[in-house]
C-alpha positions as CSV (number, residue, x, y, z in Angstrom):
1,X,0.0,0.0,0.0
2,X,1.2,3.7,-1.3
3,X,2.7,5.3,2.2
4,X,0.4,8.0,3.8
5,X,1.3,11.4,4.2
6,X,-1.0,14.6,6.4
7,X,0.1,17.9,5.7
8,X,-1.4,20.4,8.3
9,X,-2.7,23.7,5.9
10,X,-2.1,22.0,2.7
11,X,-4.8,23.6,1.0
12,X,-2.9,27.2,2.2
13,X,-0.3,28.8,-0.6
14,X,2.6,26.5,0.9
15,X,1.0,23.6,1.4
16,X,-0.9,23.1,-2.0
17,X,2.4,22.6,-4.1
18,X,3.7,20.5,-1.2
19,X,0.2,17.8,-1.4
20,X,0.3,18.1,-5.6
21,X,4.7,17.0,-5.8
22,X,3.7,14.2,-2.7
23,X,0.7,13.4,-4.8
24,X,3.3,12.8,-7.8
25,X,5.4,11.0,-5.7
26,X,3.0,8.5,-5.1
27,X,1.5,8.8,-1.9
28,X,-1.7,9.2,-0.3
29,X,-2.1,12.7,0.7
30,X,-4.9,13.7,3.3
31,X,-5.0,17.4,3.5
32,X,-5.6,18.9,6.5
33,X,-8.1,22.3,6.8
34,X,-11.1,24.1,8.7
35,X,-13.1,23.9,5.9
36,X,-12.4,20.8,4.0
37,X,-15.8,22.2,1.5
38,X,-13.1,25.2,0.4
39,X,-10.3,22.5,-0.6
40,X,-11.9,20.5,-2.7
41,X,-9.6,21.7,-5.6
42,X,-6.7,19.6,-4.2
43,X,-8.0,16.2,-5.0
44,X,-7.5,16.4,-8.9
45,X,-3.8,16.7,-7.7
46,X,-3.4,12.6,-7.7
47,X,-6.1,10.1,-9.0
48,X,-9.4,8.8,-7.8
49,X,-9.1,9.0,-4.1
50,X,-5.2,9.9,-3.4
51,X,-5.7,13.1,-2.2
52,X,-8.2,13.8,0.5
53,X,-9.2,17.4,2.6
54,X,-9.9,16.0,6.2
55,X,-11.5,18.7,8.9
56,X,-9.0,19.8,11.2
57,X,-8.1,22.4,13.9
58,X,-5.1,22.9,14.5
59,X,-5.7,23.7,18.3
60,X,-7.6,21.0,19.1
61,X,-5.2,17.8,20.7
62,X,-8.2,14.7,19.8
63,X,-8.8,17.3,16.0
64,X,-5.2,16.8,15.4
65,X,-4.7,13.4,16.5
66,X,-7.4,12.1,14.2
67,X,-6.5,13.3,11.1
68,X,-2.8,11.6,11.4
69,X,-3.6,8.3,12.7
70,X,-1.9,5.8,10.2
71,X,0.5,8.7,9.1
72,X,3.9,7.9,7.6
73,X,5.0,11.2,7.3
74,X,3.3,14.6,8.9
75,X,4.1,17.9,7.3
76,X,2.9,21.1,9.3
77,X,2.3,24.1,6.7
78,X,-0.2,26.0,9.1
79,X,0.8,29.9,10.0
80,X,-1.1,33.0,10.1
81,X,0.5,36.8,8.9
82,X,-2.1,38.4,11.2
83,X,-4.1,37.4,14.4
84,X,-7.7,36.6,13.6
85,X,-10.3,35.9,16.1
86,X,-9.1,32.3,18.3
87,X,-6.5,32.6,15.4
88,X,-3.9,33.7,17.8
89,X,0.1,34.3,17.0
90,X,0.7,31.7,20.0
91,X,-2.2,29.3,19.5
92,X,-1.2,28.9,15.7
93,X,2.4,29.0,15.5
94,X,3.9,27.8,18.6
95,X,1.1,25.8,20.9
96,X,-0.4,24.5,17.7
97,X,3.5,23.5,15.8
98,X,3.9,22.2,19.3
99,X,0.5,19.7,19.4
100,X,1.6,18.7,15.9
101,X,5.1,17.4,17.2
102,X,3.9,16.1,20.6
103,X,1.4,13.3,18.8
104,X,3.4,12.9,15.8
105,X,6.1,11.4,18.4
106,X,3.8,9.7,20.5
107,X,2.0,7.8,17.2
108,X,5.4,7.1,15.8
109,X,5.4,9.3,12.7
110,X,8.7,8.7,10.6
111,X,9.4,11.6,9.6
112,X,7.9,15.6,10.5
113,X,8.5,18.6,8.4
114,X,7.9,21.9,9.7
115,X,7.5,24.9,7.9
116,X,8.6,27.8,9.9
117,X,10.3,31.3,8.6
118,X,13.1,33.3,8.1
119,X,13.6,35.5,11.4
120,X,12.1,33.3,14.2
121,X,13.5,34.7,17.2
122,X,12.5,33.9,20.9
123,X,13.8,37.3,22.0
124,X,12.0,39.3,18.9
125,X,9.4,42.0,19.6
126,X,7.5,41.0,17.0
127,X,4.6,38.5,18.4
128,X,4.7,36.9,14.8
129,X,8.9,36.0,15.0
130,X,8.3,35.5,18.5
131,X,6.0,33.1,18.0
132,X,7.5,31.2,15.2
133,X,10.7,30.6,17.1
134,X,9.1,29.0,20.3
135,X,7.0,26.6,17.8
136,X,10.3,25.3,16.3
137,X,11.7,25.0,20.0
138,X,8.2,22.8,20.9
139,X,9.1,20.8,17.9
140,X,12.3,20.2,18.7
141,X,11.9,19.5,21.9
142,X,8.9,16.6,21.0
143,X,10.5,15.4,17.8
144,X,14.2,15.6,17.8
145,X,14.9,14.4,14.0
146,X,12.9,16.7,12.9
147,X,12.9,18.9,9.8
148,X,12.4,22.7,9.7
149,X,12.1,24.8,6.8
150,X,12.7,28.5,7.0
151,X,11.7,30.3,4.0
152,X,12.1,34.0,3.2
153,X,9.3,35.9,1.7
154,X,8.0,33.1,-0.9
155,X,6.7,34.2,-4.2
156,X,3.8,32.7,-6.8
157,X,0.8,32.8,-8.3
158,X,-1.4,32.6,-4.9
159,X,1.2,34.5,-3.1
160,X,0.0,37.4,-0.6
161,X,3.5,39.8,-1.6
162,X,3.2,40.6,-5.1
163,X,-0.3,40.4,-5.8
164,X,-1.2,42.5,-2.9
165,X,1.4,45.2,-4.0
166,X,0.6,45.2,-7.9
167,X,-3.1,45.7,-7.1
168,X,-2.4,48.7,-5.2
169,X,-0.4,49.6,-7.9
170,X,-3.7,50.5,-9.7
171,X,-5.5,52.8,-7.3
172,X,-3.1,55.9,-7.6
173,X,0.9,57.5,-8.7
174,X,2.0,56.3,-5.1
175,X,3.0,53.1,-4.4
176,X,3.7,53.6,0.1
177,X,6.0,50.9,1.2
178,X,7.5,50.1,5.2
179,X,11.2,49.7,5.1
180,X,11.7,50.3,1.3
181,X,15.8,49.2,2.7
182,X,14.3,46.3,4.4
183,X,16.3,43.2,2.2
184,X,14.7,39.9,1.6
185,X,15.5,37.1,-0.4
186,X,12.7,35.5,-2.5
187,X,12.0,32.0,-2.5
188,X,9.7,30.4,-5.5
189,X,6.9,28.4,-3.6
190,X,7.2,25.6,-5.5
191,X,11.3,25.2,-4.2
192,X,10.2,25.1,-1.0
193,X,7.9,22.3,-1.7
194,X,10.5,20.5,-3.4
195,X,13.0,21.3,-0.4
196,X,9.5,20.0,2.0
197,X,8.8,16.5,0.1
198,X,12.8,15.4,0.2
199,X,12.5,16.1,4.2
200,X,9.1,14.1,4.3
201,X,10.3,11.3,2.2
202,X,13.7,11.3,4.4
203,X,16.1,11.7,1.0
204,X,17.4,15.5,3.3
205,X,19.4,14.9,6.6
206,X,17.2,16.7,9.8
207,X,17.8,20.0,10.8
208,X,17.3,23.4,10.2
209,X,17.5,24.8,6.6
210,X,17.0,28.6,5.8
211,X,15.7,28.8,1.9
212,X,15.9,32.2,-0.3
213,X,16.0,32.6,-3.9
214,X,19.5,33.1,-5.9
215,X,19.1,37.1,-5.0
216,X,18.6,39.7,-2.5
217,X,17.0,42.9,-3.0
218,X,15.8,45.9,-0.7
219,X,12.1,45.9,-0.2
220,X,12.7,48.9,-2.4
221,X,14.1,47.4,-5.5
222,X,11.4,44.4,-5.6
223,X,8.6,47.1,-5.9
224,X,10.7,48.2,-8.7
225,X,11.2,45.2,-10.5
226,X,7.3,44.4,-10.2
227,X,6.2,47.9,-11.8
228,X,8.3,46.7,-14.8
229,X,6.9,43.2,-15.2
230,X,3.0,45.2,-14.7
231,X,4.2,48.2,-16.8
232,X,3.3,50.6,-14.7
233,X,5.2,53.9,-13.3
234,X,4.7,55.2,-9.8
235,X,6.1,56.7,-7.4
236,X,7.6,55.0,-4.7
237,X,7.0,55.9,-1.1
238,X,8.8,55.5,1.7
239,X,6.9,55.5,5.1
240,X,9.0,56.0,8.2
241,X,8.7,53.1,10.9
242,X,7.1,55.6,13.7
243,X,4.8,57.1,11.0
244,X,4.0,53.0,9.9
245,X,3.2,52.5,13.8
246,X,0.9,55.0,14.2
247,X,-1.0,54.1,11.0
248,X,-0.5,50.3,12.2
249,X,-2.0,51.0,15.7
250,X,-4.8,52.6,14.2
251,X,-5.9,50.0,11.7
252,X,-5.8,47.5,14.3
253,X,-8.0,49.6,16.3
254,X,-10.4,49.7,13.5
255,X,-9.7,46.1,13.3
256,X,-11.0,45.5,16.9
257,X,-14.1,47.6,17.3
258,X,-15.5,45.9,13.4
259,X,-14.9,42.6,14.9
260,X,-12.8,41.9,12.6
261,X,-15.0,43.0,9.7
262,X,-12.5,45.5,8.5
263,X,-8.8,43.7,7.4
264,X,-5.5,45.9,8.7
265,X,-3.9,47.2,6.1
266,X,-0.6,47.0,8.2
267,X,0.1,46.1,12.1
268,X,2.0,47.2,14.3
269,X,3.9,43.8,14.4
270,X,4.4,43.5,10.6
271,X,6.1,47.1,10.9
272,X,8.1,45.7,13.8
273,X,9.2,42.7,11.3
274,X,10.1,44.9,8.3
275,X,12.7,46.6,11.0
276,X,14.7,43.3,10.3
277,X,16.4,41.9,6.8
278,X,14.8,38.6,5.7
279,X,17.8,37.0,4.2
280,X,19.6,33.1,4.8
281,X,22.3,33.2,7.4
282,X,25.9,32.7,6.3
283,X,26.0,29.4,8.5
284,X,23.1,27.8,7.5
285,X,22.1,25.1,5.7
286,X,19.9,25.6,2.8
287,X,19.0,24.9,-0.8
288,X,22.5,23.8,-2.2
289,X,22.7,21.5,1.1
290,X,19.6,19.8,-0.4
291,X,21.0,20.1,-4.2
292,X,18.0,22.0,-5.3
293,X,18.9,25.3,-7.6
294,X,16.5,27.7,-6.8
295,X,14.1,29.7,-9.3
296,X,15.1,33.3,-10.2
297,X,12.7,35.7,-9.3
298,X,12.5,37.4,-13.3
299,X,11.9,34.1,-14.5
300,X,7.9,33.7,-12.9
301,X,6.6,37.4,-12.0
302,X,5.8,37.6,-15.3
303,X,3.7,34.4,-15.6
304,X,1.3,35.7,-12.9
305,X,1.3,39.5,-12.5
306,X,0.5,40.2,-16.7
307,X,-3.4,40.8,-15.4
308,X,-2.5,43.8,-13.3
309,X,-1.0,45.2,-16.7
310,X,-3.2,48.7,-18.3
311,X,-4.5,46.3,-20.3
312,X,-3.4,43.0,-18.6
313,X,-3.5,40.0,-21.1
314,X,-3.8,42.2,-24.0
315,X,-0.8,44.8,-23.1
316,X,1.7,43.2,-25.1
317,X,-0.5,42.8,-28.5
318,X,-1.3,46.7,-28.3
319,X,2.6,47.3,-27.7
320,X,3.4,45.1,-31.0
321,X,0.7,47.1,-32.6
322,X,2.4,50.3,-32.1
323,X,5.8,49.4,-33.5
324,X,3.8,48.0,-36.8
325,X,2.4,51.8,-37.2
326,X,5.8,53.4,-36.2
């Protein structure tokens, strides 16, 4: 019988291209999510049956338990970028890494891959970094031979960076950035899946690997580099940190008293992240460790960004029209 495999958020951005390269690899792949009706669109990822969405929370000790039983491998893709509701920082991404780990160990999982991030730090004042570094601890200290992955910013067609900055790209000549120095470093989604499905089907030693793409860039220079792939010129803006606290205290305010009806443009705990470079340590292991080259950033914007374009899919006909009359 194919081996078994529960990935924890594999409908998410992350987890998606994890369950379809697992799927390929020919294991069963039960997907893991609050609302198994919303992930149907994984299970043409494998054939008839190979690719399941199971209801799971993630906080829940008997929800988690359930949903791995008969698991060979367990890979944890669940994180949040902002508290919502029971959703908390520490619920998600350090009790909740922590639960995974705890039963994985005490049902005998082979392997565990967890997906963490580039600037988990126990002494951070960010609640997100904070948080992220005391889940790796909890699975460490549950699951010893355990694998984590720490990407930088990941990039794709689903991702939550580029899309959200080349829509706003459209509603006026500014373009406001936090930390336009701010560097980062990346990673195409689908590496990372790659990097997650050689630690799950234990061909990568365990550890802790730190994956960016082949190039760093200011905050600054990416914002650049995506007006040119949507053909669009604006005017970059820099807010100052104190200037991006006020605002962030203020959305989540607004946040609060709509209970949540009203999404934070910004928090004050992203500003307090984009203080900090997201980039691979020197000493780390990463991406040539596991022999993977990784994608080039210039080589996929343009695959999924062409629809924020003036004229999105018909920008480039109109631009060959115009040399034809010149």
């Amino acid at each position: 019988m194919s081996k078994l495999v529960t990935i924890y958020g594999g409908s998410g951005f992350v987890g998606r291209y994890i369950a379809r390269r697992m799927a390929k690899e020919g294991w069963r792949v039960r997907v893991a999510v609050r609302r198994p009706n919303e992930a149907i669109f994984v299970k043409p990822y494998g054939v008839v049956g190979q690719v399941e969405p199971v209801l799971c929370n993630i906080r829940d000790d008997a929800s988690v338990a359930s949903v791995m039983h008969g698991a060979d491998a367990v890979i944890n893709c669940v994180g949040i970028l902002a508290e919502a509701g029971k959703n908390k920082f520490d619920a998600v991404q350090h009790e909740g890494a922590e639960r995974v780990a705890r039963i994985a160990a005490e049902q005998g999982v082979g392997q565990l891959v967890h997906i963490s991030a580039i600037g988990a730090d126990d002494s951070s004042k960010s609640d997100y970094a904070h948080s992220k570094a005391l889940g790796e601890q909890g699975v460490l200290e549950h699951f010893g031979t355990a694998t984590i992955l720490r990407p930088s910013i990941v990039f794709g067609p689903e991702d939550q960076f580029f899309n959200r900055f080349a829509a706003m790209s459209r509603l006026g000549p500014i373009l406001p950035v936090v930390g336009a120095d701010t560097k980062f470093q990346p990673v195409y989604v689908d590496d990372v899946a790659q990097a997650a499905v050689l630690a799950a089907t234990g061909q990568a030693k365990a550890g802790v690997y730190e994956l960016g793409g082949p190039d760093v860039s200011a905050f600054r220079a990416l914002m650049q580099q995506m007006l040119q792939v949507i053909r669009r010129r604006k005017l970059i803006l820099n807010i100052p940190f104190g200037m991006a606290m006020v605002m962030g205290f203020g959305f989540d305010v607004l946040n609060k008293i709509s209970l949540g009806l009203i999404p934070a443009q910004i928090t004050r705990d992203q500003v307090r992240n984009l203080r900090n470079d997201n980039v691979v340590g020197a000493d780390m292991m990463g991406f040539d460790t596991l022999g993977i080259t990784p994608t080039a950033l210039e080589s996929v914007l343009p695959e999924y960004l062409w629809r924020f374009r003036p004229s999105g899919q018909y920008d480039a006909i109109k631009e060959s029209a115009k040399n034809l009359k010149a």
